[in-house]
C-alpha positions in Angstrom: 0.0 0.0 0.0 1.7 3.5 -1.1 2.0 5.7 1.8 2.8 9.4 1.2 6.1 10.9 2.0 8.2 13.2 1.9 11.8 14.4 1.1 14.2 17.1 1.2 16.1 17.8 -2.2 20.0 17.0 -1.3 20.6 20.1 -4.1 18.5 23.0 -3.1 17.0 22.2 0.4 13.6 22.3 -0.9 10.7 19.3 0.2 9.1 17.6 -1.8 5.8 14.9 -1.8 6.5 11.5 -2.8 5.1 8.2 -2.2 6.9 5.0 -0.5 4.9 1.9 -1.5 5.6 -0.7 1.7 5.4 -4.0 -0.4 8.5 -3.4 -1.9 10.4 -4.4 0.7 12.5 -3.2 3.8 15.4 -1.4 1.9 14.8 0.5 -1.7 16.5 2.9 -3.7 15.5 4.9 -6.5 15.7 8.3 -8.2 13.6 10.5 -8.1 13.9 14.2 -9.8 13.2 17.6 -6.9 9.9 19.0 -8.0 11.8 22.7 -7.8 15.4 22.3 -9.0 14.8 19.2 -11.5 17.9 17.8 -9.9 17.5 13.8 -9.6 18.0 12.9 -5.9 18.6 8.6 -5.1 16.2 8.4 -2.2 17.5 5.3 0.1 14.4 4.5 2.0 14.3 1.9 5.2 11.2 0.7 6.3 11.3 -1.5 9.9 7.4 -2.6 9.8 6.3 0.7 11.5 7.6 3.2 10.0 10.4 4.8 7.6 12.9 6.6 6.9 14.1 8.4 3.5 17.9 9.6 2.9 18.3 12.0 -0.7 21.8 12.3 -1.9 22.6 14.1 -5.4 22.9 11.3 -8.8 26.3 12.0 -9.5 
């Protein structure tokens, strides 16, 4: 079940919605572009069964 999230852009500071779908297990990764800079950030997201957490770093 997608649950709504958010992030803050690792290139201009700014946060930004996204959604973190539970069923894809424990520990994903994916880019995902800042909705104000355009700048692709790789979100590392960790999920423990009751909650999560979401880590943006700049796509080299």
């Amino acid at each position: 079940m997608p649950i709504a999230a958010g992030f803050q852009c690792a290139g201009c500071g700014e946060w930004n919605e996204t959604v973190v779908d539970e069923s894809a297990g424990r520990r994903q990764e994916y880019v995902e572009d800042c909705q104000v800079c355009c700048k692709p950030n790789i979100l590392g997201i960790r999920w423990d069964g009751e909650g999560f957490a979401i880590h943006a770093e700049l796509e080299s």
